[in-house]
C-alpha positions, 0 to 999 in steps of 0.5 A, spaced: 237 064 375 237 061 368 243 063 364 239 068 358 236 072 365 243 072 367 246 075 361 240 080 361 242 084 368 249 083 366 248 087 359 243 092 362 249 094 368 254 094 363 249 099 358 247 103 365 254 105 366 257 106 359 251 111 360 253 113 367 262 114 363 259 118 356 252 121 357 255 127 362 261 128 355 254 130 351 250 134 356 255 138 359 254 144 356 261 145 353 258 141 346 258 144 340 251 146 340 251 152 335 244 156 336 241 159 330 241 167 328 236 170 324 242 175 321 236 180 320 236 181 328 244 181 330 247 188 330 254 189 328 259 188 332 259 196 335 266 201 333 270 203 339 272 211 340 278 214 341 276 212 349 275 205 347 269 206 349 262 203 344 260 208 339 253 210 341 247 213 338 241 218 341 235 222 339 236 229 341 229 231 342 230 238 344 233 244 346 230 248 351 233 255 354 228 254 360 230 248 364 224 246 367 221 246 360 226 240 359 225 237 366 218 237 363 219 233 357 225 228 360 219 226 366 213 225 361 219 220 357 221 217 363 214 215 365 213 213 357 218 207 359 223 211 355 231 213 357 231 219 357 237 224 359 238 231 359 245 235 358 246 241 358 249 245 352 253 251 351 251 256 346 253 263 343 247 265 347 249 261 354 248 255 356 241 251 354 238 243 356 238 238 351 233 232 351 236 226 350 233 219 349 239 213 349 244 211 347 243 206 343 250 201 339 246 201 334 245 207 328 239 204 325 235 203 332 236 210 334 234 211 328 227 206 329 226 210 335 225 217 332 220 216 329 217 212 333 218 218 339 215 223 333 209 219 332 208 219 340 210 226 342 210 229 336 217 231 337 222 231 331 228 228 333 235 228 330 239 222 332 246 225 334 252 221 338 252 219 345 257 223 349 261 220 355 260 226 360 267 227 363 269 225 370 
């Protein structure tokens, strides 16, 4: 073997390693990879209760003093795709079932989804805060 062969080889073996001791440092995923935001599409960062919990919104799309008619409602959103919850709501005149659907972190989403229900229920929501039920 003629002496410009032998260097080649050495020199391609000594790029292979320096690639083998540094590649992994660049693609170990701890780099300082900064992904790009569209700021129109991040939420704030959410406010906590008084149980240092999330604050949490959702549209209240009904008050129904006959539960079945809430039972009624609830399963029409939950087969839509929707989250849908109900809860009972005391009253003056006793104890009545609230629609819900949510909770959403953030005000202006709960907000987007109202209207969006109103177009496709023909609902008029009102956007209320989510309430933990106690334990």
């Amino acid at each position: 073997m003629n002496q410009s062969t032998k260097q080649r080889v050495v020199g391609t073996f000594v790029l292979l390693a320096l690639a083998l001791i540094f590649l992994p440092l660049v693609v170990d995923g701890d780099g300082q990879y900064q992904p790009t935001i569209n700021p129109g599409l991040v939420s704030a960062e959410p406010k906590l209760d008084e149980l240092s919990l999330p604050e949490g919104w959702s549209v209240r799309l009904g008050v129904f003093s006959d539960s079945a008619n809430a039972v009624s409602l609830t399963r029409r959103l939950l087969d839509a795709g929707y989250r849908a919850y109900s809860r009972d709501i005391p009253g003056a005149q006793g104890v009545a079932t609230g629609v819900f659907v949510g909770p959403h972190v953030d005000r202006g989403e709960a907000n987007l989804l109202k209207d969006r229900l109103q177009d496709e229920f023909q609902l008029a929501g009102l956007v209320v805060r989510f309430e933990v039920d106690s334990i």
